[in-house]
N, C-alpha and C positions, 0 to 999 in steps of 0.2 A: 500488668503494670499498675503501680500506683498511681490514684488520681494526680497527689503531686509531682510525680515524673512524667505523668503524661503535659501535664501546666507547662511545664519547664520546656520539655521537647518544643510543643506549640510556641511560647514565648518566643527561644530559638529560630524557629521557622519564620515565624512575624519579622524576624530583625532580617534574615538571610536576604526575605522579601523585598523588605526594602532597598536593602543592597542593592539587589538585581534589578528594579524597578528605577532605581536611579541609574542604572546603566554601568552598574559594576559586575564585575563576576567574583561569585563570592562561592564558599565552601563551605558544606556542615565539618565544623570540628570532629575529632573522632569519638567524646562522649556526648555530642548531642547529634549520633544518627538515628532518626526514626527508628522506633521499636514496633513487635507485635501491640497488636489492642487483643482484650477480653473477645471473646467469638460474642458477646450478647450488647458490646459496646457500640453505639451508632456512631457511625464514617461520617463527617461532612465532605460532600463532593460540589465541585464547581464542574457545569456543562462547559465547554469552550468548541462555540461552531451550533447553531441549532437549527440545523436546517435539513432536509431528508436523514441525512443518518444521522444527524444528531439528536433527532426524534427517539431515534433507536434508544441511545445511550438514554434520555430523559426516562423515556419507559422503562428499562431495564432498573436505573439506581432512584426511583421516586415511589416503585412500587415494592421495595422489598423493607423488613423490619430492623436490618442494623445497617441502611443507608439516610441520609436526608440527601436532596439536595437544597445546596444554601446561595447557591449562583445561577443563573442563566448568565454565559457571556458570549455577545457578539458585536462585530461591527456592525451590523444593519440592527438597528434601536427595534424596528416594527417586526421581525424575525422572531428575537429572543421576547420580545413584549405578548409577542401571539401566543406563548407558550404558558405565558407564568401560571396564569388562573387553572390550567390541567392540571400542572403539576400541584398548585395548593390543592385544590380538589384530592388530588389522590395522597399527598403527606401531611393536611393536615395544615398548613404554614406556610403563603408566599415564598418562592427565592425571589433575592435580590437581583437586580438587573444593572448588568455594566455593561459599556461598550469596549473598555480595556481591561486585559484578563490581567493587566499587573497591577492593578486595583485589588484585584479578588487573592492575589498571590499574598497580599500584608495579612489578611486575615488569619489566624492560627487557628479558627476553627474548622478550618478548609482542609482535609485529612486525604484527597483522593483530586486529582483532575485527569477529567476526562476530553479527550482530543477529536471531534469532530470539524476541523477547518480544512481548508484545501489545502493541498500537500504544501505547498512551497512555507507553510507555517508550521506544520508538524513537529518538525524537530528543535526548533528556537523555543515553541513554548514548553513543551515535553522539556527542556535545559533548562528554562527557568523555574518550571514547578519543579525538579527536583533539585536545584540548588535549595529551592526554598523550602526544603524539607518534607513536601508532596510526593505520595507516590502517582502513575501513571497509567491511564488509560489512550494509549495513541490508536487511530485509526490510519489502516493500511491507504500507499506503503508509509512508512517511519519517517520517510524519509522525502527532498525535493533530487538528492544527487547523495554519491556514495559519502562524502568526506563529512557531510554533517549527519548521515547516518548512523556514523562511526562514534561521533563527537556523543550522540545521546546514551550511545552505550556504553558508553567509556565515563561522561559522568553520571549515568544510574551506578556505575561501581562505585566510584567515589563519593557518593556520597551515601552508599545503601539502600536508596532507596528500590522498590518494585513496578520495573514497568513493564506491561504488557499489549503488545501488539494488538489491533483487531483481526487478527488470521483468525474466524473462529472454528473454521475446521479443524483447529489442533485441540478444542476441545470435542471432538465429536468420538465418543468410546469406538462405534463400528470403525472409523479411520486407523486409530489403534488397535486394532484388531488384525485388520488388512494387510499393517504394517509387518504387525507379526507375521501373520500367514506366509508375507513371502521372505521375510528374511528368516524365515526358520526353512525357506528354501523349499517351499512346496510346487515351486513352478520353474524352480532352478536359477539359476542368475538373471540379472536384470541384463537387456543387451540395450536399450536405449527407453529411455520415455518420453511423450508427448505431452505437450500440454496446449488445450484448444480455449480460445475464448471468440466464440461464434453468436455476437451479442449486436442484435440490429440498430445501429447508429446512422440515422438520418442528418443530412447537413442541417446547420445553425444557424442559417443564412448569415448574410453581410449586410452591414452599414455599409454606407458610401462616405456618411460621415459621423464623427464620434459617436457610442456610448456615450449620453447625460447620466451620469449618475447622480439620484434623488440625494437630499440633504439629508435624512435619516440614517445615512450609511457615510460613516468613515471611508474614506478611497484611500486615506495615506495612510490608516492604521490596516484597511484589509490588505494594500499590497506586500505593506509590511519589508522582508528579507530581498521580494519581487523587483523587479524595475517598476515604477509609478509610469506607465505607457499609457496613450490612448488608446480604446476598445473599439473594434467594429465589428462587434457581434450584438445581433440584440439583447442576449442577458448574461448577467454581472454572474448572476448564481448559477450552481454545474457545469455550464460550459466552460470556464475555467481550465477542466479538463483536457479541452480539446487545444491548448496554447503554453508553447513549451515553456513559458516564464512563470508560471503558476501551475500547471501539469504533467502529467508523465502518458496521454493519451490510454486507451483504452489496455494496454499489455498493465501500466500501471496504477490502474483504477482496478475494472474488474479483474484480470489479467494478474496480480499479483496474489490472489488468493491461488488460482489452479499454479503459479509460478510456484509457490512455498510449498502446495504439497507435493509438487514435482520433484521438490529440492529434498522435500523428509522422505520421501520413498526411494529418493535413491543414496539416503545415508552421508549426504555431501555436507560439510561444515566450514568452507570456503568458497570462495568466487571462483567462480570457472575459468582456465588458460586461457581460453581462446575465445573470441566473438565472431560472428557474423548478421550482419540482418539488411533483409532484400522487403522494399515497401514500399507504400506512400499514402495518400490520401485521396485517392479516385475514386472515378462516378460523380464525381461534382468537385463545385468550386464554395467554398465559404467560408466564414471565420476563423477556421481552424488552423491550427496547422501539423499538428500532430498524425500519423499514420492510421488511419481508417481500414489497413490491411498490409500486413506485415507477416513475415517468419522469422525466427531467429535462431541459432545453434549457438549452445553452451557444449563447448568442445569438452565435456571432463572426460577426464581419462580411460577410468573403471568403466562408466556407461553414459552417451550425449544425453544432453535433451535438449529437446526441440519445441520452440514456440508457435503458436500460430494465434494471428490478431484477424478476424474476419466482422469488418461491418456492415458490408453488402451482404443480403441474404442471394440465395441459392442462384438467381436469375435475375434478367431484367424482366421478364413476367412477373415475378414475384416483387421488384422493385413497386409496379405498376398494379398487386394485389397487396397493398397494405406493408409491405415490406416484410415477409413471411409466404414460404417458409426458408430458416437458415439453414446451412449448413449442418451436416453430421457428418464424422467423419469415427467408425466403425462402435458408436454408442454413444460418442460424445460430442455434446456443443460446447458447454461450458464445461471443463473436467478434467481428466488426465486418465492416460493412456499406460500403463505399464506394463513394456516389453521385454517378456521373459523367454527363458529357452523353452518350456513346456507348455507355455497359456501366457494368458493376457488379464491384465485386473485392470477392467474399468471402472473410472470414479466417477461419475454423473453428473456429483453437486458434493455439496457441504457435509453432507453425513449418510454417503452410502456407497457401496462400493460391491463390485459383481465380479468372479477369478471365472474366465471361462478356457476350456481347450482351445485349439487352434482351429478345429473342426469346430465352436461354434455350442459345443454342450459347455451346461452350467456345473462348474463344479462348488461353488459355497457363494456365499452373499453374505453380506453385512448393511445394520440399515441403523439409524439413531445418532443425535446432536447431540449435545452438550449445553452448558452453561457460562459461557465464556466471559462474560460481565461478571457473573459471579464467582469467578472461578481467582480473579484479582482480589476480591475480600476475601473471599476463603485464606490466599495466602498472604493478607496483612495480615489478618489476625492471627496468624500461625509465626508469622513474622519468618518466614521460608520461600525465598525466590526459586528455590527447586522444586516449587509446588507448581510455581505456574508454566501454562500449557505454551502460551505464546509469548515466551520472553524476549524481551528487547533484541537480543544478538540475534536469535533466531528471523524475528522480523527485518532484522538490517540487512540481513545475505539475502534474504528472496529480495526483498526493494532492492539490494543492490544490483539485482542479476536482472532488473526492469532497467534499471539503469545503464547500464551496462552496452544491452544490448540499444537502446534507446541511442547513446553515444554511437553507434556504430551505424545508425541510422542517420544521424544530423549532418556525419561528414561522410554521407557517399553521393556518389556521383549519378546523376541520369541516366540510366540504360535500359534497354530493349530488352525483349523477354529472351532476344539471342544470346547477347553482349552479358546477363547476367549465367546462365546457359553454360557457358563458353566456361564462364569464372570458376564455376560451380563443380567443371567437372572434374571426376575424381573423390567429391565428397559426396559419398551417395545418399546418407540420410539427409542432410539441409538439398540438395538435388531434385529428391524427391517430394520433400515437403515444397520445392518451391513450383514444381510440376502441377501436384495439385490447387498452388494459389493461382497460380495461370490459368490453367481449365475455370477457377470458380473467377477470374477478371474476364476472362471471353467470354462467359455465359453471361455478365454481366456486361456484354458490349461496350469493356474497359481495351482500346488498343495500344496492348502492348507488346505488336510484333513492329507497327512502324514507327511509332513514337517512342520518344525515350523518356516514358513518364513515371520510369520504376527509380525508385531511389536504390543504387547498389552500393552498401556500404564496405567500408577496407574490412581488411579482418584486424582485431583489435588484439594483442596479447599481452594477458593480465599476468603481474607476478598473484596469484588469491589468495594470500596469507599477508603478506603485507599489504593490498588492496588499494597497487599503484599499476599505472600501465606502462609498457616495456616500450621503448622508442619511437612513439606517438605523440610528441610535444601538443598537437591539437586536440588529443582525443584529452591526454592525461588534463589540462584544460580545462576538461567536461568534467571530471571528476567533482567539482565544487563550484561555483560560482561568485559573480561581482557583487556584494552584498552591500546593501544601501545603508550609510548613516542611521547609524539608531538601532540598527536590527542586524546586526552582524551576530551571527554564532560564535558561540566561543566558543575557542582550542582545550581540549581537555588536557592538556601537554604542557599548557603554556603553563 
């Protein structure tokens, strides 16, 4: 591209900017949609979110030779502040520091934003940078609920630009490897797969009375799309996670990476017919309110799969030794299970993967990650969304399938480990999977034969191609939320 069409482009973007910064929704024309850059040309990227994982993102684009970064952006001033002098240290040039990312959105030398905030902001800012002619770094899931996960992929098309998910086991070669091996049918058809996230989450304790939250931190910019609620949790930052206004609890935090490769192994490119999910939040009482141990059944047709959310480890011994050890469930804590007619290919982690017979001999392994930060320049400068590993859509179907089941958790009912038992029977894989969360709540001296402290959700039935739900006014409901003045998503339709 020439310098002066790349001017022009940037210009462009600057004005889009503003648009959207004043609260319009605005479109790139169809001859000013971003283009490839030169492979040797430097990206300006803006951080958005700097706080554990968005350390990540700082390290990955401040250490490479055709990225700068030219932003830190957060609501908490002293977060992004703690950061800058690393990042000059290792590029050579201060970024700038803001507390609002649509500050950072006017700039046209800003070629790249990257999305570290908690989920319920994901997809509002992912919309604005790429109205504003940005392409996209989101971190999983994409999304707070299905209908504005939809919204982000819908205008990444419109406007061209390239976003990419943080799923980064879709860049990991052995994962593609794996993939191969079994759909060239080495282990014969898939009959259902697992997916386990066996991850020890201890309570967050309780306020009795508010969260004060410090002056250095925005509370009405971080809630943002959120309800602005009082907090009785003692910290503002990560736990977030654990409260359904701002998070997708632990299936959609950690729980959506093992969800997406669940979803690529078994070749699925829609939401699933059917829902179920049996859980809740026990072994204690605290700020949270999200499921601390859950299962859930994605009814697809061809072959289920099945989730499991475990944050008690193995026992109340083990509660009372450090909280370890967790849960394994035949190779896997954190991972995925796939069950074939010949063997079984377990997935461990992020980039490896083990095809054993049913007796238990190893027949091939796979080991090795990827570049998944880098793997978004590589396809700017190619100016090729087919390049990248974890594009937008792809990430909006696993978030969605968090979601999903998540809804089918919010409106069920209290029941006993009989009462759910009873519901259950006839479907023998979710049956089964919920046999073994019982055993691992007894050992954990969670009672639920006489109390009805399980949450037993309806069964939920999705149309998964138009990605609405069939005769559930409360569930379909869930699908999107009451969005606060000022931070409303916009309809890509509209």
């Amino acid at each position: 591209m020439t310098f002066l069409r790349r001017e022009f482009l940037k210009r462009a973007a600057a004005s889009a900017a503003a648009a959207t910064a004043a609260g319009r929704v605005i479109e790139c024309a169809a001859d000013d949609k971003p283009q490839s850059s030169s492979p040797g040309e430097k990206l300006g990227v803006a951080v958005v979110g700097t706080g554990g994982r968005g350390s990540s993102h700082i390290d990955a684009y401040s250490g490479r030779k055709d990225t700068e970064i030219l932003y830190l952006v957060d609501c908490d001033k002293n977060q992004a502040g703690g950061k800058q002098k690393k990042v000059g240290e290792r590029q050579g040039r201060d970024p700038q520091i803001e507390q609002d990312y649509r500050k950072m959105l006017e700039d046209p030398a800003v070629d790249v934003v990257t999305i570290a905030t908690p989920n319920h902001w994901h997809s509002l800012i992912g919309i604005h940078a790429v109205q504003a002619g940005k392409h996209v770094y989101v971190e999983k899931p994409v999304s707070h609920n299905v209908w504005e996960g939809r919204q982000l992929v819908e205008w990444s098309r419109k406007t061209d630009t390239l976003v990419q998910c943080g799923t980064q086991s879709r860049s990991s070669p052995s994962l593609h490897e794996a993939h191969k091996f079994i759909h060239e049918g080495n282990l014969g058809p898939i009959k259902y797969v697992v997916g386990t996230c066996y991850k020890p989450r201890k309570s967050i304790g309780k306020l009795d009375k508010p969260l004060q939250i410090p002056d250095h931190i925005d509370y009405d910019l971080w809630c943002g799309p959120a309800a602005m609620v009082d907090l009785y949790r003692p910290k503002l930052h990560y736990d977030w996670h654990w409260d359904w206004n701002t998070g997708n609890g632990d299936m959609g935090n950690q729980g959506i990476h093992q969800m997406d490769i669940a979803r690529w192994f078994l070749n699925e490119d829609k939401l699933s017919p059917k829902i179920i999910s049996i859980g809740g939040r026990l072994g204690y009482e605290d700020g949270g309110n999200t499921p601390n141990t859950q299962t859930v059944l994605h009814a697809y047709e061809k072959a289920p799969l099945i989730f499991e959310t475990r944050g008690l480890p193995e026992s109340k011994a083990a509660q009372n030794a450090g909280w370890k050890p967790m849960d394994d469930y035949r190779g896997s804590q954190i991972g995925v299970l796939v069950f074939c007619e010949k063997g079984l290919l377990v997935i461990p982690s992020y980039s490896s993967a083990t095809a054993f017979t049913y007796d238990g001999e190893q027949i091939q392994k796979w080991s090795g990650g990827g570049d998944h930060f880098g793997n978004l320049i590589d396809a700017i400068h190619e100016g090729n969304r087919e390049l990248l590993k974890g594009e937008i859509l792809e990430g909006h179907l696993s978030s969605a399938l968090c979601h999903t089941g998540g809804i089918s958790h919010v409106l069920g009912r209290p029941a006993t480990a009989k009462e759910v038992a009873s519901e259950l029977s006839g479907h023998d894989l979710i049956a089964e999977s919920f046999d073994r969360m019982a055993e691992h709540l007894r050992k954990n001296e969670v009672n639920i034969d006489a109390e009805p402290v399980l949450s037993l959700g309806p069964w939920v039935d999705m149309d998964g191609v138009a990605e609405t739900i069939i005769g559930n006014d409360a569930a379909s409901r869930l699908l999107t939320r009451d969005y606060r003045d000022g931070y409303v998503v916009p309809d890509a339709s509209a």
